[in-house]
MARMIKE-149640 format. One record per residue (C-alpha): x, y, z. Coordinates in pm, whole numbers. Layout:
<recs>
<rec u="X" v="Y" w="Z"/>
...
</recs>
This chain:
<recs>
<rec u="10212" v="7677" w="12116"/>
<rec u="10378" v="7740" w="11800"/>
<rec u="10334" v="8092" w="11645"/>
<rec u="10161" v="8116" w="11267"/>
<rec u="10258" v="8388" w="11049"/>
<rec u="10058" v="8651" w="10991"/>
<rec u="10131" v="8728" w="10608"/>
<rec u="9876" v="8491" w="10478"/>
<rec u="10054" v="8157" w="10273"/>
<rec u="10318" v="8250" w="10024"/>
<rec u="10451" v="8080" w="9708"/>
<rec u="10847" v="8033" w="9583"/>
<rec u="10959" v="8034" w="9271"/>
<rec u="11324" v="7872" w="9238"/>
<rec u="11527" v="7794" w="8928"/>
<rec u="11838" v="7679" w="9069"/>
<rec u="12184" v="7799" w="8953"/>
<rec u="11971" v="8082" w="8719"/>
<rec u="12277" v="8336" w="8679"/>
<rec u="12526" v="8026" w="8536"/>
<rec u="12223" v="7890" w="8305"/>
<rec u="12147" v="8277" w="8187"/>
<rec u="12545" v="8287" w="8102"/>
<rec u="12545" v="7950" w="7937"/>
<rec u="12235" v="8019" w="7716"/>
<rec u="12380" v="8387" w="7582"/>
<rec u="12791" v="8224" w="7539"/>
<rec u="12597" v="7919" w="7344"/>
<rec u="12787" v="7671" w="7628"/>
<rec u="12707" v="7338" w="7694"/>
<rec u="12471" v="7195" w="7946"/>
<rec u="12736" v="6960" w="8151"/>
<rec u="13048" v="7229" w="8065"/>
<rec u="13214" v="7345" w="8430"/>
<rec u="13131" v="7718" w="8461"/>
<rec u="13168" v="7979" w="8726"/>
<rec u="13087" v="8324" w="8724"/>
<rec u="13298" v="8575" w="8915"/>
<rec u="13240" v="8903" w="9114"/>
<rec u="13462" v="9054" w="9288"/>
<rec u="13749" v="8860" w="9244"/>
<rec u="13534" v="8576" w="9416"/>
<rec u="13288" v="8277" w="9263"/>
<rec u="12947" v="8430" w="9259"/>
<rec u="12781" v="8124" w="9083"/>
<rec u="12890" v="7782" w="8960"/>
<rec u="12732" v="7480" w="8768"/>
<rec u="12663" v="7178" w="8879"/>
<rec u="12944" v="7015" w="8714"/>
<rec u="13210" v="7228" w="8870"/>
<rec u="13025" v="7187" w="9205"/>
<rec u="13120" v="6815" w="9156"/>
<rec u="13492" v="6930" w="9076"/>
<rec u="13515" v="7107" w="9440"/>
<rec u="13421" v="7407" w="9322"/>
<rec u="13182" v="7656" w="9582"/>
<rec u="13043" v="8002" w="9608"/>
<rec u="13351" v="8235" w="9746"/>
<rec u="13643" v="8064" w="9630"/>
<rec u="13882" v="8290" w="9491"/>
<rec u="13931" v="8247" w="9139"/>
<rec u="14312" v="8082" w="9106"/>
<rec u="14159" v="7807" w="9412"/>
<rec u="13859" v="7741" w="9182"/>
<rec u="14085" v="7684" w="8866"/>
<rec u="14267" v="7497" w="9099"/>
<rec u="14032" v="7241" w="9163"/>
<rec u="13890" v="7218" w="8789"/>
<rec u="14142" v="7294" w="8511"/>
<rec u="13930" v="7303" w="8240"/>
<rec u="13726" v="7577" w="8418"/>
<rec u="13513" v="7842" w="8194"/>
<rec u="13564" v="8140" w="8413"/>
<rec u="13332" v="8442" w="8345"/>
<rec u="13210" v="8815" w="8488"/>
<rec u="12913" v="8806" w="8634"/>
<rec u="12659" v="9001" w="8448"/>
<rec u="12365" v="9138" w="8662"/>
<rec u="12166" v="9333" w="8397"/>
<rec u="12190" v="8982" w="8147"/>
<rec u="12103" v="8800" w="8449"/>
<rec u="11780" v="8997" w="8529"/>
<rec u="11657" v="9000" w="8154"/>
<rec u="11699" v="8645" w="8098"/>
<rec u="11483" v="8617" w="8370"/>
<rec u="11166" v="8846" w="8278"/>
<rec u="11027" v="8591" w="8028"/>
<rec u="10998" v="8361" w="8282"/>
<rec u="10840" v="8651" w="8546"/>
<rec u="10646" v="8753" w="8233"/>
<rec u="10453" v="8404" w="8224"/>
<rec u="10405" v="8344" w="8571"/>
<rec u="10250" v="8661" w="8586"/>
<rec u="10037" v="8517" w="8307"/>
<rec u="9889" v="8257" w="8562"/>
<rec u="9905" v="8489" w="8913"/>
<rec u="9795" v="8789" w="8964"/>
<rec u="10098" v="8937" w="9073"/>
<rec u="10489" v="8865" w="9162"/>
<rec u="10749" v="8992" w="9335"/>
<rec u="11109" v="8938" w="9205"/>
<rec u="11334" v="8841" w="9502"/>
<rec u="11627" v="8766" w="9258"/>
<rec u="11695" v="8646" w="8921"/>
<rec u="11558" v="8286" w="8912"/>
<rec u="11369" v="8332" w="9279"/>
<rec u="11014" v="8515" w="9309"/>
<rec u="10693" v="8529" w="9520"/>
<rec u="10350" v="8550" w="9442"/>
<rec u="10082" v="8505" w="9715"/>
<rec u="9940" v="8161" w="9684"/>
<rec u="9606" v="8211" w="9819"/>
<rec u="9424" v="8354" w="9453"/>
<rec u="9598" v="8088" w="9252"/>
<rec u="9541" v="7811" w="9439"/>
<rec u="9177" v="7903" w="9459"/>
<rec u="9163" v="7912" w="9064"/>
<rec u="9323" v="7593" w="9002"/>
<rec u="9202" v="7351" w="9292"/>
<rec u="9480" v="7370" w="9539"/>
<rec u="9851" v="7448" w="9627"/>
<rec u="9957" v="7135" w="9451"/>
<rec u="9789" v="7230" w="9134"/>
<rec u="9849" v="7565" w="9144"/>
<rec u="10277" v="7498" w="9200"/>
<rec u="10228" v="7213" w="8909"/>
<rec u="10068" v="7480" w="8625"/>
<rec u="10363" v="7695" w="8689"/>
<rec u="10629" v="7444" w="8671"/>
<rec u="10462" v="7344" w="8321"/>
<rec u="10415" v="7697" w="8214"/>
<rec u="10852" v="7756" w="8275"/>
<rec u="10952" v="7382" w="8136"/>
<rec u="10725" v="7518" w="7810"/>
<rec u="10996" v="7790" w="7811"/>
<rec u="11286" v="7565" w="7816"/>
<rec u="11349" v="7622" w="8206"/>
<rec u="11355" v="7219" w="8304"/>
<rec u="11497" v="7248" w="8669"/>
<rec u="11241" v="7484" w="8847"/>
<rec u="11078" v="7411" w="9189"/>
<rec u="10817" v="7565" w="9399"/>
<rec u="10763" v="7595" w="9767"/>
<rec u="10468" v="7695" w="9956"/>
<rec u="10427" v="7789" w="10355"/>
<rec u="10326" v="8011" w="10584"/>
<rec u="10548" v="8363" w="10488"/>
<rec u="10787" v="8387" w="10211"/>
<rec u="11109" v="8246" w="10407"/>
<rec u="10939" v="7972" w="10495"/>
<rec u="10851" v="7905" w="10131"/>
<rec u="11181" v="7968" w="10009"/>
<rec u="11354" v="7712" w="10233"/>
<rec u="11046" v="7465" w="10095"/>
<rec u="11139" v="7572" w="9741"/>
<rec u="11473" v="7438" w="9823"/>
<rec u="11410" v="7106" w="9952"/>
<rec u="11159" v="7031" w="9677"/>
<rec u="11225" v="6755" w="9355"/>
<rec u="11325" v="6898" w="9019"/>
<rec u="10971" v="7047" w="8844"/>
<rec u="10805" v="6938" w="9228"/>
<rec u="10683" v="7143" w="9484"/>
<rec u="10706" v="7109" w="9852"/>
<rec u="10372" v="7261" w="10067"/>
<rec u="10422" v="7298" w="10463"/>
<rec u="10137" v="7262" w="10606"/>
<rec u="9907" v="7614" w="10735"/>
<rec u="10075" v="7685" w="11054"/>
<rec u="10393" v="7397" w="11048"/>
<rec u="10661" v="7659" w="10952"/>
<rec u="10799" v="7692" w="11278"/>
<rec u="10818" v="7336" w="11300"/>
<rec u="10935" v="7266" w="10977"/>
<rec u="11225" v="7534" w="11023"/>
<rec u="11279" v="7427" w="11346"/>
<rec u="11597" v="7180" w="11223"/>
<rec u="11724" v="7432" w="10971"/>
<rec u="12088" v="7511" w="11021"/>
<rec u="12112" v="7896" w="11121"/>
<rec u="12319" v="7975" w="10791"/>
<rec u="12008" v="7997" w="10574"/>
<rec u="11919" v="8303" w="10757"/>
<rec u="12208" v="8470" w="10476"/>
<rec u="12348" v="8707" w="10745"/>
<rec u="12709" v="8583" w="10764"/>
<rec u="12827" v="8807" w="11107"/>
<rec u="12532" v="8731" w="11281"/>
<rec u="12565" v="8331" w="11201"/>
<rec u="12917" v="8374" w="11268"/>
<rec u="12792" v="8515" w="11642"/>
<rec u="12497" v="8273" w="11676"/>
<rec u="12750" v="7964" w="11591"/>
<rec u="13010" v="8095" w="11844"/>
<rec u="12722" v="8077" w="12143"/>
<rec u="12637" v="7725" w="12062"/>
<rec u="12292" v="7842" w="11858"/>
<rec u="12346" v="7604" w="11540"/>
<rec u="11920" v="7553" w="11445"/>
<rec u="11696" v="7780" w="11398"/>
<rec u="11534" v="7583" w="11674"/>
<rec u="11786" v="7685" w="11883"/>
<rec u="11756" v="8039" w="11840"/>
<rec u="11337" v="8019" w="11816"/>
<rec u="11405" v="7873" w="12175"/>
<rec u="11541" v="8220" w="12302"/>
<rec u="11318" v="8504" w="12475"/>
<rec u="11258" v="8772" w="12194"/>
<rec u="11344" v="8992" w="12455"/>
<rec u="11681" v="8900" w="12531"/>
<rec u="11788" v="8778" w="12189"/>
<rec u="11710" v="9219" w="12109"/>
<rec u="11930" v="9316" w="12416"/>
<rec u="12164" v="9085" w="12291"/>
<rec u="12190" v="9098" w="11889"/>
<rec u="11954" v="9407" w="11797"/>
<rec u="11711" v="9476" w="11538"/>
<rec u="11833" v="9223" w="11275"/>
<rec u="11859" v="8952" w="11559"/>
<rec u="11488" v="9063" w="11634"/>
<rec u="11419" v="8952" w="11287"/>
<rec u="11600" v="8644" w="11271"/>
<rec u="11454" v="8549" w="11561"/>
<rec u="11126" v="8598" w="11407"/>
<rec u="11199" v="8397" w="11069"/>
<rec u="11306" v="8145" w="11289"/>
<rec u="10999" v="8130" w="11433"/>
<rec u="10761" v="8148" w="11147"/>
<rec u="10611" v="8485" w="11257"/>
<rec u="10737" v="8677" w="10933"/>
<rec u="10518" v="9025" w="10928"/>
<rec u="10642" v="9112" w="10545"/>
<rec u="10357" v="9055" w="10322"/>
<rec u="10519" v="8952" w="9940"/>
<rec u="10533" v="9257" w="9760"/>
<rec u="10369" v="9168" w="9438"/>
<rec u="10459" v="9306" w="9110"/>
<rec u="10199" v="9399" w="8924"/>
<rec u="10203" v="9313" w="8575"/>
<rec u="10306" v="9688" w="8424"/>
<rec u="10120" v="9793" w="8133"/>
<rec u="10186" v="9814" w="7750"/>
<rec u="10502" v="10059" w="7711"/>
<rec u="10754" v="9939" w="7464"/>
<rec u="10731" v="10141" w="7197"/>
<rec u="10906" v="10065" w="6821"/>
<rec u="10964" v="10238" w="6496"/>
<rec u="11048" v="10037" w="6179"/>
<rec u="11224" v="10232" w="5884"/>
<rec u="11105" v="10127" w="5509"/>
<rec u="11373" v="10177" w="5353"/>
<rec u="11620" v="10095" w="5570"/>
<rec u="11833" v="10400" w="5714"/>
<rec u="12207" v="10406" w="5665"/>
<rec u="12311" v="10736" w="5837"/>
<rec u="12300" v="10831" w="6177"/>
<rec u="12129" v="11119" w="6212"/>
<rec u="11853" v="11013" w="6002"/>
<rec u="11769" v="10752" w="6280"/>
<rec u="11824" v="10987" w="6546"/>
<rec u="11568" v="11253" w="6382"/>
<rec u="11314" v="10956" w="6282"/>
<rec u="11298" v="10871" w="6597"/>
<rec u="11180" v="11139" w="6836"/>
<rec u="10827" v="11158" w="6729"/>
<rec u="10834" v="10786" w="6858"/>
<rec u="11034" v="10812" w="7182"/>
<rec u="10817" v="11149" w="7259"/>
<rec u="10485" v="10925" w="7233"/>
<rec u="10710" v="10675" w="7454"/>
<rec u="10752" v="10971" w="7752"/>
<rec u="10392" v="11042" w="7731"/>
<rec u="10241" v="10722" w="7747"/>
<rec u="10444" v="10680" w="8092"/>
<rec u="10332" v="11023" w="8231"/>
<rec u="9954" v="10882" w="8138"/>
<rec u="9994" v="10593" w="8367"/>
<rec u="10168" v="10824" w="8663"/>
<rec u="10516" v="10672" w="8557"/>
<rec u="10858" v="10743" w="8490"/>
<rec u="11141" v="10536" w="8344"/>
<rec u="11481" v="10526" w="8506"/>
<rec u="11602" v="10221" w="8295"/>
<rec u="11550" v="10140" w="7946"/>
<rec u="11681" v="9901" w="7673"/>
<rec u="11733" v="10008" w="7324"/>
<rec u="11731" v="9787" w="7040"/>
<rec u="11866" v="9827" w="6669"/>
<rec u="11820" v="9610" w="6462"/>
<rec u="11997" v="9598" w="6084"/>
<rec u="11840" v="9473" w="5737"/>
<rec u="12065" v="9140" w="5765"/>
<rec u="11879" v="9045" w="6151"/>
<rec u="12156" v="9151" w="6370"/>
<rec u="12073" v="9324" w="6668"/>
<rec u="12253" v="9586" w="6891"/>
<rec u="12121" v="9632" w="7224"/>
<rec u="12202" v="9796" w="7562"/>
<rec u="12054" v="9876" w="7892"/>
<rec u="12050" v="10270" w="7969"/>
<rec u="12078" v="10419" w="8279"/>
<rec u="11900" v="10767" w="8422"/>
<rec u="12015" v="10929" w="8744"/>
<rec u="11627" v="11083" w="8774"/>
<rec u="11484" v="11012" w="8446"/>
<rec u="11450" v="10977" w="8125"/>
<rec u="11278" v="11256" w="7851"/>
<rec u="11219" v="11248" w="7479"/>
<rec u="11592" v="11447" w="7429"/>
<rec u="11719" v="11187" w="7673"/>
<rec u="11617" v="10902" w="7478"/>
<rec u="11697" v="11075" w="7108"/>
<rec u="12050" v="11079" w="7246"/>
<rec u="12123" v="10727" w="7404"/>
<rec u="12004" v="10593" w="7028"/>
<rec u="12264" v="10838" w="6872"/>
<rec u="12514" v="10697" w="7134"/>
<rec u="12457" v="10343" w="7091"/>
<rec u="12513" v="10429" w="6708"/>
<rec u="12777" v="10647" w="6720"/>
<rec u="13138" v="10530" w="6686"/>
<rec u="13216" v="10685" w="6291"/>
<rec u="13016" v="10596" w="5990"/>
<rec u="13140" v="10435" w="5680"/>
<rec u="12980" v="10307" w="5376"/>
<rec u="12638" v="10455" w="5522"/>
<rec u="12668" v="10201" w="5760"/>
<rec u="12668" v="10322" w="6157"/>
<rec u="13031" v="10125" w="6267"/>
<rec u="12991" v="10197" w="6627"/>
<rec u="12631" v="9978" w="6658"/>
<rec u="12823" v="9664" w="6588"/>
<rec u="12609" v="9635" w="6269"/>
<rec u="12730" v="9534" w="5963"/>
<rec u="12359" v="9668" w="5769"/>
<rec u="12151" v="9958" w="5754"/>
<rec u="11912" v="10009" w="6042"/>
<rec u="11524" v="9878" w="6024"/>
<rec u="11395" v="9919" w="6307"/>
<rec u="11417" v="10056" w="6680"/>
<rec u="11263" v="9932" w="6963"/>
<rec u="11245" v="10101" w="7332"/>
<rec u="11131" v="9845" w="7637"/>
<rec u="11144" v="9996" w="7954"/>
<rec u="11329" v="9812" w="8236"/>
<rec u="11272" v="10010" w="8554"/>
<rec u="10991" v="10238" w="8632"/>
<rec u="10890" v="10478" w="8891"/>
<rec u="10633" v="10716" w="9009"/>
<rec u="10621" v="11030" w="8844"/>
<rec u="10566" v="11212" w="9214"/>
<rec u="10866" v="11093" w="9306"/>
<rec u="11089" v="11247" w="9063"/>
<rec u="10815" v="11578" w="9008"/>
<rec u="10977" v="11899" w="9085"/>
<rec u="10988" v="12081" w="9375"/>
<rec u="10774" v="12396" w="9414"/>
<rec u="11121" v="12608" w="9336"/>
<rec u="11188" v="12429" w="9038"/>
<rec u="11449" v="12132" w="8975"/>
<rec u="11689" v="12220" w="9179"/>
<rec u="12080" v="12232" w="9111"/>
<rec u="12164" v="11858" w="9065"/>
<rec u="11939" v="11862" w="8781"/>
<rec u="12087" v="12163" w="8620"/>
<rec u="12411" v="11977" w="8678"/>
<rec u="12264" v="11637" w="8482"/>
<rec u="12133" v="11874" w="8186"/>
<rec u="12470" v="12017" w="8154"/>
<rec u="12694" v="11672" w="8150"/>
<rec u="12407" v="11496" w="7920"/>
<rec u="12496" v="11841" w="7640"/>
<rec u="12842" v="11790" w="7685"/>
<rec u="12810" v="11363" w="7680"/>
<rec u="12590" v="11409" w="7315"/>
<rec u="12886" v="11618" w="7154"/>
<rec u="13185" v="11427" w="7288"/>
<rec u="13007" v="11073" w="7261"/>
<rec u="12921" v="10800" w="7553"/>
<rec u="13229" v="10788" w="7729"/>
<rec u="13295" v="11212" w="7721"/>
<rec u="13167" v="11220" w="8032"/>
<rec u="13268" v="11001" w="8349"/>
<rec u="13213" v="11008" w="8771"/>
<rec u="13485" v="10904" w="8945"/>
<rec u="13370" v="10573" w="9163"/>
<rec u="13568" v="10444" w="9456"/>
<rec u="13608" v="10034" w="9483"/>
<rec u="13830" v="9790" w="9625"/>
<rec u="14180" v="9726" w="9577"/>
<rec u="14494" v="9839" w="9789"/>
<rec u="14683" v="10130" w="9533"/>
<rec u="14416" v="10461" w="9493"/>
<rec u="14490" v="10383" w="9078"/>
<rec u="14344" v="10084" w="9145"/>
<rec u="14047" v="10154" w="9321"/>
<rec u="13911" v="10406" w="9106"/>
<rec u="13677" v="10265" w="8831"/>
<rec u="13544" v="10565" w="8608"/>
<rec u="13171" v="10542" w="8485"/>
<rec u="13004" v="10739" w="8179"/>
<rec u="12795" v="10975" w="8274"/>
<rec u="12432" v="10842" w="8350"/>
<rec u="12544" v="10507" w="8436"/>
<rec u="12515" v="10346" w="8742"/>
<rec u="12802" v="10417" w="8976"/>
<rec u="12956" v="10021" w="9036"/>
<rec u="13344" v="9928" w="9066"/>
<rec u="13494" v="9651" w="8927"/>
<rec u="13626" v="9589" w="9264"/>
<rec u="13413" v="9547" w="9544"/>
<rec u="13482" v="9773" w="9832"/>
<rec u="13324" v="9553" w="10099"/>
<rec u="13569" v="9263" w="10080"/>
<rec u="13911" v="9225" w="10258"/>
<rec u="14264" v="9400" w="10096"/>
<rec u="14545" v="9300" w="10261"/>
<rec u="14795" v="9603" w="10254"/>
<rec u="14532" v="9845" w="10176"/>
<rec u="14562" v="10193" w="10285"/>
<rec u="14295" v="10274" w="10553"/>
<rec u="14001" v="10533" w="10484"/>
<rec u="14008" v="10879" w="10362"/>
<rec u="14075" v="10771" w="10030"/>
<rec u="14310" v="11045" w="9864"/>
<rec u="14167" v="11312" w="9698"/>
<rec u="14442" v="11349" w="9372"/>
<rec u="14565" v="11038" w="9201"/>
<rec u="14814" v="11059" w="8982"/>
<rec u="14797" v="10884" w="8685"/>
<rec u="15198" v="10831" w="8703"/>
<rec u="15374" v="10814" w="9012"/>
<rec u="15617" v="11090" w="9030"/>
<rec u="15988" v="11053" w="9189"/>
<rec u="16056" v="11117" w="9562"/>
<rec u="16225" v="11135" w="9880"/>
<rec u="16235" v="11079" w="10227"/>
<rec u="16537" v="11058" w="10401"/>
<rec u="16626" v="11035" w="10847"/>
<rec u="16764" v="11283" w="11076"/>
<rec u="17103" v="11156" w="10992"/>
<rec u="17034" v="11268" w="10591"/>
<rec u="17051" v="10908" w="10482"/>
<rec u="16770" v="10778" w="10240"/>
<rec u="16521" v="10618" w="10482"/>
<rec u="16385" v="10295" w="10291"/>
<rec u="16154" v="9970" w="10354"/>
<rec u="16309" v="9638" w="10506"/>
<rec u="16221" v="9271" w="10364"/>
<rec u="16019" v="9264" w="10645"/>
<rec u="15816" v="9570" w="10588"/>
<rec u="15965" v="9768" w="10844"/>
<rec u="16095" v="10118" w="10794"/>
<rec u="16495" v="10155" w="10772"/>
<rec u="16474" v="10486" w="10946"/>
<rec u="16305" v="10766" w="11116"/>
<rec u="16140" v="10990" w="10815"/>
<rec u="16239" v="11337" w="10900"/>
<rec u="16243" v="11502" w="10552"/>
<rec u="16061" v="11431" w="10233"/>
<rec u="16039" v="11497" w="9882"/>
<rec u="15711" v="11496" w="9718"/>
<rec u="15759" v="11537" w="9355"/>
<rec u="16097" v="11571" w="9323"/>
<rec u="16080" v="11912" w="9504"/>
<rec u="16323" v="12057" w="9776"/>
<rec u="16323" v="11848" w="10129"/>
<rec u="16002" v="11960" w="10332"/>
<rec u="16028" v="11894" w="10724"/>
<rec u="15756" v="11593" w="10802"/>
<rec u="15507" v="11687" w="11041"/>
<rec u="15403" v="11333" w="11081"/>
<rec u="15355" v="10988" w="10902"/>
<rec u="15210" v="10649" w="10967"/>
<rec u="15286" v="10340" w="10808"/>
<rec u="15474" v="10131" w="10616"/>
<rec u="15157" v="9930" w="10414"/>
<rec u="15352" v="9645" w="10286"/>
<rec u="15207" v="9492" w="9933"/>
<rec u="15308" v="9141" w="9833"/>
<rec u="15096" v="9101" w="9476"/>
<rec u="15078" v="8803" w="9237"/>
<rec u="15394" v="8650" w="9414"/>
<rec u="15301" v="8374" w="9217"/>
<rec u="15357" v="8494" w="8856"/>
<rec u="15756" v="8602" w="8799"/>
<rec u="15640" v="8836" w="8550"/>
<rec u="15362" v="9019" w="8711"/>
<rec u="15487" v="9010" w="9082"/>
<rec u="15511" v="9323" w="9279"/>
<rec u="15633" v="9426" w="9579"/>
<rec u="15614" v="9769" w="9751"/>
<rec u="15530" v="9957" w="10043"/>
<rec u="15331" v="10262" w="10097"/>
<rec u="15377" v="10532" w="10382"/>
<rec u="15121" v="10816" w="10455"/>
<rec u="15328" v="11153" w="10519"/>
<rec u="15228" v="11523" w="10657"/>
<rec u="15469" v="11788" w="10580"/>
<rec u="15496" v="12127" w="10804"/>
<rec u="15330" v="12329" w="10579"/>
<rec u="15037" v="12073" w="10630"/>
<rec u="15010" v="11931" w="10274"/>
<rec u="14944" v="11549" w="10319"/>
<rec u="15081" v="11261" w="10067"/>
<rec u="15055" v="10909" w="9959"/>
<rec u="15426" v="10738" w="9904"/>
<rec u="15534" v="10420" w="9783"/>
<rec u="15856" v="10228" w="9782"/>
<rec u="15932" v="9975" w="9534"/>
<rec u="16244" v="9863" w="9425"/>
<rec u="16447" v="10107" w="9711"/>
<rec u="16325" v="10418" w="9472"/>
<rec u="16020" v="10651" w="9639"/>
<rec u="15720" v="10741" w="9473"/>
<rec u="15447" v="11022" w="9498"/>
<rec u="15127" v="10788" w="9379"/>
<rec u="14854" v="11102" w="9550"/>
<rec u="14783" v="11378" w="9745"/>
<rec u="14543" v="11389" w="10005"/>
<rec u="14327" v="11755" w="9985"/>
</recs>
């Protein structure tokens, strides 16, 4: 007998290909123009007209170009991605009682109250589809089952502005011929595909028992999804209350400070309302807006949270940049300023972040101090140090203004061919300095076309200092970059070396000349 969820029936929300129609909309592209949107050096997203041009999700970018010349290639932008989305969360919210955002252009709402109210699951999924095509959103489905992955894969097999409803208690059948890859969990489909398991049926088929001796806790859960027995109820997100807060400016203002002073009564009524209704804010987007309708905006970033000084300073920030002809250069307005407007973006508890019995604690000390120093030397005063992906240390490290969130460029998780292996060094130099290393025999020990070491290191020169004895070494890291582009090729090799006196350096050979690129500490 087939098992029936016990989360109660869920509802999916799906606007297909939502992070390459949020791009379009804000670069003004057209609707049938070949788009893909990168991350990580990789296709994130692509439109439906590059999909017909061979273009899929994980091709690297030069392959994608490849197969569609006339490519628009863009960054992926998360933060545009997730606003472009909350009008449409906003007015489903208008018609459910509450939603849960599983991603930009996918949520979940429990379909049991709104399909009360408007005479069915049918109904219900056909009010919301009118609702987002009244907002311009004209490819939006809905599916409906028993737990939200259920509803999701239903969501996905239903007709542009349709819905598709499995029946109460047919998920398991209904995902029974699903091919294991929707499950999203690329190693364990990898595994399951290797034993023969290719349906979800397949894999449903298998004792729980065995399938947790054999694949552990997340093949417990596939194994459940597979089955239709989800035992997540959708997290709804209740509609939050009333907490934008705005100040207009009559006359206009055309210095900076002026704003900044005008506006703290306003962003101190902003702090309070949130500690009324138990809340915090952690994210926040500022608008400016000048006399001639331009508008300068920016999401803000809190590594606890935000206070009225906070707030005063982001606006002086996002303004800041020199001032000339009264005019505030640095907002990327070309008028003086009428009006503010602070929307909060992410929200929290306020006993989450409430301090401890013994005060705040030292990390907090530590923001205070870097937020001073970031309001006299501007935005980017004031930068962490993040580690990413790439194969030189320069090259991994992406530094992030203070208060920011802490994201490479690079991703970290993906594969680097050459790259040194983990601890990351501890001192990169900005310029590699001259070096060393030479054999036993005293000759210069160098790197072979083959990647192979010409010689036994014995001595080494890190920095152009005198010859230290090596301790020990491992490597050569061979590096064969953009071998297709004459003018931007390189090719080096990089050896790890440990001198007597245990100091511990990063080398590099390129071109038959040694290099100190870091120091490990």
């Amino acid at each position: 007998m087939r098992e029936r969820s016990r989360t109660g029936r869920s509802m999916i929300v799906w606007c297909p290909d939502w992070p390459v129609r949020a791009a379009m909309q804000a670069g003004r592209l057209p609707a049938d123009a070949p788009v893909a949107l990168l991350r990580g050096g990789q296709v994130h997203a692509c439109s439906a007209s590059a999909r017909a041009s061979g273009v899929r999700r994980g091709l690297r970018q030069r392959d994608a170009q490849s197969r569609c010349p006339e490519l628009v290639v863009q960054a992926y932008d998360e933060a545009m991605d997730i606003r472009a989305f909350e009008p449409a969360a906003s007015a489903i919210e208008a018609i459910s009682p509450g939603v849960h955002i599983v991603r930009p252009g996918t949520c979940a709402l429990a379909a049991r109250g709104v399909s009360g109210y408007y005479g069915g699951e049918p109904n219900a999924a056909a009010v919301i589809a009118e609702r987002l095509v009244g907002l311009g959103i004209d490819d939006c489905r809905v599916g409906i089952a028993d737990g939200a992955f259920a509803a999701e894969q239903a969501a996905r097999r239903a007709d542009q502005q349709d819905s598709y409803v499995v029946a109460p208690g047919g998920s398991a059948d209904f995902l029974c011929g699903l091919p294991v890859d929707v499950l999203g969990q690329p190693e364990l489909v990898g595994l399951l595909r290797r034993l023969g398991l290719r349906t979800l049926g397949d894999l449903a088929g298998l004792p729980e028992k065995d399938v947790a001796t054999r694949f552990g806790r997340l093949g417990v859960l596939a194994h459940r999804l597979a089955r239709g027995a989800e035992s997540q109820p959708v997290a709804l997100r209740r509609p939050p209350p009333e907490l934008e807060r705005s100040i207009e400016f009559a006359p206009p203002l055309e210095q900076l400070e002026p704003v900044a002073f005008s506006v703290r009564t306003t962003v101190e009524g902003f702090v309070a309302e949130l500690a009324r209704h138990g809340l915090v804010c952690t994210t926040v987007w500022v608008e400016v807006h000048g006399e001639s309708g331009e508008v300068s905006e920016r999401q803000w970033m809190h590594p606890r949270w935000f206070d009225a000084a906070d707030l005063v300073d982001r606006v002086r920030w996002q303004l800041q940049g020199g001032v000339g002809a009264g005019v505030p250069l640095g907002s990327g307005l070309a008028s003086p300023v009428v009006r503010v407007r602070f929307v909060p973006d992410a929200v929290a508890s306020l006993a989450d972040h409430a301090d401890g019995l013994w005060g705040s604690g030292p990390d907090e000390r530590i923001h205070r101090a870097m937020s001073r120093v970031q309001s006299m030397l501007g935005h980017g005063g004031v930068v962490s140090a993040v580690v990413g992906g790439g194969r030189g240390p320069l090259e991994r490290q992406t530094l992030v203004p203070w208060g920011d969130r802490l994201t490479s460029e690079r991703d970290g998780a993906l594969p680097w061919p050459g790259s040194i292996p983990p601890p990351a060094p501890a001192t990169v130099y900005p310029r590699p300095r001259p070096a060393a290393v030479v054999g036993v025999d005293g000759r210069a020990v160098g790197v072979s076309g083959r990647g192979v070491l010409t010689g036994e290191p014995s001595r080494f020169a890190p920095g152009g200092d005198a010859l230290l004895p090596v301790q020990a070494w491992a490597g050569p890291w061979p590096v064969d970059e953009r071998w297709w582009d004459e003018r931007s090729a390189r090719r080096l090799a990089r050896l790890q070396v440990v001198g007597v006196d245990g100091s511990a350096w990063l080398l590099a050979c390129e071109g038959g000349q040694w290099w100190v690129e870091a120091r490990y500490d």
